[in-house]
N, C-alpha and C positions, 0 to 999 in steps of 0.2 A: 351496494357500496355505501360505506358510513362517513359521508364526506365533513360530516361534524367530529368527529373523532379524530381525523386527518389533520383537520384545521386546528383543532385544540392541541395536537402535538408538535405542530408546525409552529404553533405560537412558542411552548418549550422552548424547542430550539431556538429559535429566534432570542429569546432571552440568555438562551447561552451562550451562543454566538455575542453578545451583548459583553458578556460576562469574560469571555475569550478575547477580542477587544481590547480591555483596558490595560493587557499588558502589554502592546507594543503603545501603547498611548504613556503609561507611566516611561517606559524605556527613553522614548522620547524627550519627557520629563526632565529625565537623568541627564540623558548628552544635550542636555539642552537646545533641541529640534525643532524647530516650529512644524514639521510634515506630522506630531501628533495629535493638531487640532482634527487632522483626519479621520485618526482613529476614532478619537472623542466623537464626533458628530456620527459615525457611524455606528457606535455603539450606544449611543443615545438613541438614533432611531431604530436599533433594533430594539433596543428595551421598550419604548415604547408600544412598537409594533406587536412585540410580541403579548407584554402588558395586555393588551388589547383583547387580544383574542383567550387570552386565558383567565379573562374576567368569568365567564362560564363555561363550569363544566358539564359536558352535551348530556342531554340525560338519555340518549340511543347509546349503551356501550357495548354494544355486541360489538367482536371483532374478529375477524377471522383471519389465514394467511394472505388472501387476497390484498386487505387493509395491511397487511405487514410487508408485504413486496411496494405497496406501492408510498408507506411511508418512507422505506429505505431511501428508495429512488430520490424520492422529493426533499426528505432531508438535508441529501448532499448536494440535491442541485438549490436547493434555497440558501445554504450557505455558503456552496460559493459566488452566487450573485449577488449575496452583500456582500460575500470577503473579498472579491474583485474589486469593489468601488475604491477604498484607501488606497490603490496601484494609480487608478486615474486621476482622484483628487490629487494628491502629492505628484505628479506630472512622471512618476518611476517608469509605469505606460500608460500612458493618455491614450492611447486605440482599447476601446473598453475587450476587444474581442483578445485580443493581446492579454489585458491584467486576466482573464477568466481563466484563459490559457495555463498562467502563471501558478494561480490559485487553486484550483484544479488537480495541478500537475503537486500541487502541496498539498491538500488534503486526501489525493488519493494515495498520496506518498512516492510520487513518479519522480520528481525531481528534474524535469524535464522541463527548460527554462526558453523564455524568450529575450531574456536580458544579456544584453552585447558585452554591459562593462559594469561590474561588480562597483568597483573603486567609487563613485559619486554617490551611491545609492545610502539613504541614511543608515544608522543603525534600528530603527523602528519598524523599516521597511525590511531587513535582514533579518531580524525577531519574527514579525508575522510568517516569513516564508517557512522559516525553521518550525518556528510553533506550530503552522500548520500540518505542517508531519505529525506533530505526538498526537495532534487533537484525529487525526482520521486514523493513524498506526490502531490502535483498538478499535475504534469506531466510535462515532460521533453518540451514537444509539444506545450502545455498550456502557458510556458514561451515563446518560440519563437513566438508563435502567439500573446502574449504582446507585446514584443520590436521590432519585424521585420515581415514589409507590406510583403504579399507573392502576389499571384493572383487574385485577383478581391473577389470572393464568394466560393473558392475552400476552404477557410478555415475552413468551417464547418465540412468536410469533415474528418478535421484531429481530431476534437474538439470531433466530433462525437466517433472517433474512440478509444480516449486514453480517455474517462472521464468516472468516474466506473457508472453503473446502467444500470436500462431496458431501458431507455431513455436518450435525452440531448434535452436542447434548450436553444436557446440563453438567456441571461438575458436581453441584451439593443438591438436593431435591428442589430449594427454593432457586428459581431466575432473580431476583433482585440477589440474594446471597453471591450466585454465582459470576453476575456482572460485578460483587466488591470485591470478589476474590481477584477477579484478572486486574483490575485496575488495582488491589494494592499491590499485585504481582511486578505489571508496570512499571508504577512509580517507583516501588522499590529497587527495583534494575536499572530507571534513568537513574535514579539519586545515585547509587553504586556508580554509573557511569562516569559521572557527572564529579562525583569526590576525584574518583582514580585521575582523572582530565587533568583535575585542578593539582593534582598532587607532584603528577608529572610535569609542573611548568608551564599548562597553557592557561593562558588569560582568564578571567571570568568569564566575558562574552563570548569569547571563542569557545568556550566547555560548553556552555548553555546551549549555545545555537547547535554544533556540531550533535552532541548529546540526544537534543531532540530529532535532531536528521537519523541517528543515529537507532535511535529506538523505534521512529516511527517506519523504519528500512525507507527515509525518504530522499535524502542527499542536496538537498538544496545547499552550495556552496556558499559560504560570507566571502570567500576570495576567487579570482579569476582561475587562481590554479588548485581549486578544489582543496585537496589535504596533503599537496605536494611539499607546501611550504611548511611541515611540521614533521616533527625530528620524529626518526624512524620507529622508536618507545611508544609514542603517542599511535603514528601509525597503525602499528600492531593495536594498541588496545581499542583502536578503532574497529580495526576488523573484527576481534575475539569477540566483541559484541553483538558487532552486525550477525556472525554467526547464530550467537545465543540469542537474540530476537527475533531469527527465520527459525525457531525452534518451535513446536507444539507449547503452550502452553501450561498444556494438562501435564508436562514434565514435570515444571518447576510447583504444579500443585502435590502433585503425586512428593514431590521431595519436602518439601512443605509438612505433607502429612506423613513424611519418613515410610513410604512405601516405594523403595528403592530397587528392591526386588522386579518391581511391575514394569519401571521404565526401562529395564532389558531385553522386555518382550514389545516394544514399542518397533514394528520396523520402519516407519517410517524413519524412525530418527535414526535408526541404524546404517539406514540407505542415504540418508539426505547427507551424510560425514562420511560414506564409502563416495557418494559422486564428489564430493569438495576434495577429499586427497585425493581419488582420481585424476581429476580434472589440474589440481596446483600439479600434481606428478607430470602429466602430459603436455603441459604449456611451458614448465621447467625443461623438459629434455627437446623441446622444441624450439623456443623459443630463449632457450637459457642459456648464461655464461658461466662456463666453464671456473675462467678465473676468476669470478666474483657468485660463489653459489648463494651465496646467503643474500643478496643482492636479488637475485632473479627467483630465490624461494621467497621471498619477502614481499615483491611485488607479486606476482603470482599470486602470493595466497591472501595479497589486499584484493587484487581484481576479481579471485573465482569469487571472496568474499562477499563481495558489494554486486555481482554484479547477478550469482543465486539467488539472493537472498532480496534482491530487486531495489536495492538502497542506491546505490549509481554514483558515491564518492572514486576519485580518480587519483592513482600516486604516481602514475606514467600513461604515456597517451597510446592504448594497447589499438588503434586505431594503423600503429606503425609495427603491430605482430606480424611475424608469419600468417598465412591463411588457415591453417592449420589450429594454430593458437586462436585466430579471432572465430572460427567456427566452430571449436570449443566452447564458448563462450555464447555465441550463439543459441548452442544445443543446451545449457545451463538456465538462460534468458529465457526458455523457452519453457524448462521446469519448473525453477521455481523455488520458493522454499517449501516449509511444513504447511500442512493446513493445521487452524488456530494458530498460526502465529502473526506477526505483523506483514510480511515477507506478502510478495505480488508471483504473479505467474501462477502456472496451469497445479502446481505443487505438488511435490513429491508422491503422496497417496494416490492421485490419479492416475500418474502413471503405474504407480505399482499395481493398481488394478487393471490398466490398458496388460500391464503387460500379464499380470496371472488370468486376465479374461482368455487372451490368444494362445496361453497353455493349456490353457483346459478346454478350450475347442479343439487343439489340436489331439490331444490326449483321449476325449471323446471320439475323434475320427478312426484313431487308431483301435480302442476299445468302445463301440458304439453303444452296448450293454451297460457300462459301468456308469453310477451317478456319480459325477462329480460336483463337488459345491467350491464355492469361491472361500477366502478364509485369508485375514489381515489381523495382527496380532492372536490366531489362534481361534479368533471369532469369526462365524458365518458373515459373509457379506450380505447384505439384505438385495433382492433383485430393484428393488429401488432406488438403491444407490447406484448399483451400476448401472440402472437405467440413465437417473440422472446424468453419470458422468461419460456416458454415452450421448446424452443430448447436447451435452455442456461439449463436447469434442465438436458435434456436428455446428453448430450453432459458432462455437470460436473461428471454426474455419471459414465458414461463410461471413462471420463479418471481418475479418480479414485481407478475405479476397475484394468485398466491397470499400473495404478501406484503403485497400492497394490501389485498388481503378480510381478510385477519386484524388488521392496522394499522387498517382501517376501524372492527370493531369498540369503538375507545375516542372513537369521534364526533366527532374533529377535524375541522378544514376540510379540506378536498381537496387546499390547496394546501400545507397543513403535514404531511398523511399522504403526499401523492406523496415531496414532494421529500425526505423524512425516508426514505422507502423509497430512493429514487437518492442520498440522499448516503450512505448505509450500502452500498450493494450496489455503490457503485462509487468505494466507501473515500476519497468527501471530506469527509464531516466537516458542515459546517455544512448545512441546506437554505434553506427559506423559510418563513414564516411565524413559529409557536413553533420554530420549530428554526432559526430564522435566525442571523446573525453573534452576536447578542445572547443570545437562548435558548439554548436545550439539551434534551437527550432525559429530564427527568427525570419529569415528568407520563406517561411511556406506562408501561401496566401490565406486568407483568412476566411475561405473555404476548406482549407487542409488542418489549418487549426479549429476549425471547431469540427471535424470530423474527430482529428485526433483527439479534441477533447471528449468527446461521448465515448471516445475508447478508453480512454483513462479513467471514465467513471464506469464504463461495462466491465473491463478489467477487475475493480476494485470491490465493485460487488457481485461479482462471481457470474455478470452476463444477463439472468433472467430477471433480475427486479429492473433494468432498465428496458429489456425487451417487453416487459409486458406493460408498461407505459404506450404503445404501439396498439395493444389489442384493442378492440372494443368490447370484450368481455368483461374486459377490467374494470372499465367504467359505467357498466351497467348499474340498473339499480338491486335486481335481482341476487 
């Protein structure tokens, strides 16, 4: 293990985090807040800190996956133990276990909130929540490897390690190329969002914040009633987003570089828009009124929206569906969006190989002689992905179950402790029950909050770079 290389990128971060900072500290600024001395001080010490440590660079730079699982990990849990502190300073949560919760549930882009009452909170403190959806929606990783050259080809490594799905691979030959391609990808899509917001009448703040929930699929609310309170135009282009940000990325590069042809043979993306009208279809004839269709297609296709796609904004409190409708929703929650895109949950390709794994065993039973291979956009599946996504099933389930027993303990209903466990561990944000569109996680003790929060970062980076923090292989020196 190169624990000098670890610390010289820990210091990076730290300096970004630094850098990330100063805008809820200017916003402050603006509304003229005194809760931005918080920011300040805390982005001063992180510059420092980090300062510090990137005074020299290590001269061991070997780096293998090992060093890349375990920078992931430590990345996200390093900032958000500084981006916790501004919740407690500014008194928003003074129980420090409480602001991690918060901050956590923002950079993994969960949206899953301990905060009771919207209305007092300043606006500096509504900016970092939202901010910190765009900053985790890519990855925190994914941005340094844009703007700052590290070691030669060791970057894959890290690229590998933080971008969601069974696989990653480069878009263009170079990793620094291909982490500026997705972030100008990004930014281009908030800015798009963000004009459209403004165009239609909503505020500045209200664009920015929502915008960034928005893109990072994170949901953190500036108002108690989520995006209730905004005229049903905006709505929609709410959604239409959240949709196009659970999307593959390699889409909008593919269209970029006008190979338009190729993204038809994408089936992900063909599956991930056959479950979404599915799903708006069957919560409409379930759940829907007759006399007001466009009403109940409207909502509907904000909920399947926000809630695949693992973003977690609310225009109605689907906590009051049918069971039918809310187990819909459930089975959705549970999917996911694309892999490469910003979107949480198990994602769409997994499943598509869960399920063509069990047809071609079945298939083999019946013709025991015949080879069959696996095959996703027309290409061979490599047996190490489905191994992987095999492990990655067994490994979800089992922390799951340990998450359920320990959430059990504060005696909730079954249907408030499941889905509080799968809306954290697959970073959407609202469940059912007490944790519905309405509620929040603020009743579980502060043994269930930071279980849930180790779900929300296992969630986020796809399980193994937080599990093998646990090994002691990991930390060898060998």
């Amino acid at each position: 293990m190169n624990y000098w290389i670890i610390a010289y990128i820990m210091g990076w971060v730290l300096n970004f985090e630094g850098a990330f900072l100063l805008l809820p500290a200017v916003t402050a600024f603006v509304y003229g807040e005194k809760e931005g001395f918080a920011f300040l001080i805390c982005s001063l010490i992180s510059f420092a800190a980090g300062g510090l440590i990137v005074l020299k660079k290590p001269s061991n730079k070997r780096f293998y996956a090992r060093e890349g699982f375990v920078i992931c990990s430590m990345t996200w849990i390093v900032i958000s133990l500084v981006g916790a502190i501004p919740f407690v300073i500014t008194g928003v949560l003074p129980n420090y276990i409480d602001a991690l919760f918060e901050i956590v549930s923002g950079f993994t882009t969960t949206g899953s909130s301990v905060i009771t009452d919207l209305t007092p909170v300043p606006h500096c403190v509504l900016l970092w929540r939202s901010f910190s959806h765009w900053i985790g929606g890519m990855g925190v990783l994914v941005f340094i490897l844009a703007v700052l050259p590290l070691f030669g080809g060791v970057d894959m490594h890290l690229m590998r390690a933080e971008s969601p799905g069974p696989s990653v691979g480069k878009l263009v030959p170079n990793v620094k190329k291909t982490a500026s391609y997705l972030y100008k990808i990004y930014l281009g899509m908030t800015v798009v969002q963000f004009v459209i917001l403004l165009l239609s009448g909503m505020n500045l703040f209200d664009s920015i914040c929502i915008t960034f929930g928005t893109a990072g699929t994170g949901g953190f609310g500036i108002h108690n009633d989520s995006c209730l309170g905004y005229t049903m135009p905006q709505q929609t282009i709410i959604a239409v987003f959240m949709l196009l940000f659970g999307i593959n990325f390699n889409v909008y590069f593919l269209l970029v570089r006008k190979k338009v042809k190729e993204i038809f043979n994408i089936e992900e993306v063909k599956w991930y828009l056959i479950i979404v009208f599915g799903a708006v279809t069957a919560i409409v004839l379930n759940w829907g009124r007759l006399d007001n269709l466009y009403y109940s297609i409207h909502h509907a296709f904000f909920s399947v929206a926000s809630v695949i796609t693992t973003t977690g904004y609310g225009t109605v409190d689907f906590n009051l569906w049918p069971m039918f409708s809310k187990f819909v929703l459930v089975m959705i929650m549970f999917i996911g969006a694309c892999a490469g895109s910003t979107g949480g949950g198990m994602k769409v390709s997994r499943i598509l190989i869960y399920v063509k794994t069990v047809k071609k065993e079945i298939e083999g039973m019946i013709h025991q002689k015949s080879i069959k291979v696996l095959k996703m956009d027309g290409k061979i599946v490599e047996h190490s992905v489905i191994r992987n996504a095999n492990v990655y099933l067994v490994s979800y389930l089992m922390i799951m179950a340990v998450s359920l027993l320990i959430v059990a303990l504060d005696n909730f209903d079954f249907e408030t402790s499941f889905t509080a466990v799968a809306a954290t561990f697959n970073n959407i944000g609202p469940g059912l029950g007490k944790v519905g569109p309405t509620g929040n996680f603020s009743e579980f003790s502060n043994l269930s909050k930071l279980v849930l929060t180790f779900d929300m970062l296992a969630g986020r980076l796809e399980i193994f770079p937080m599990l093998l923090l646990f090994s002691r292989a990991t930390w060898s020196r060998k």
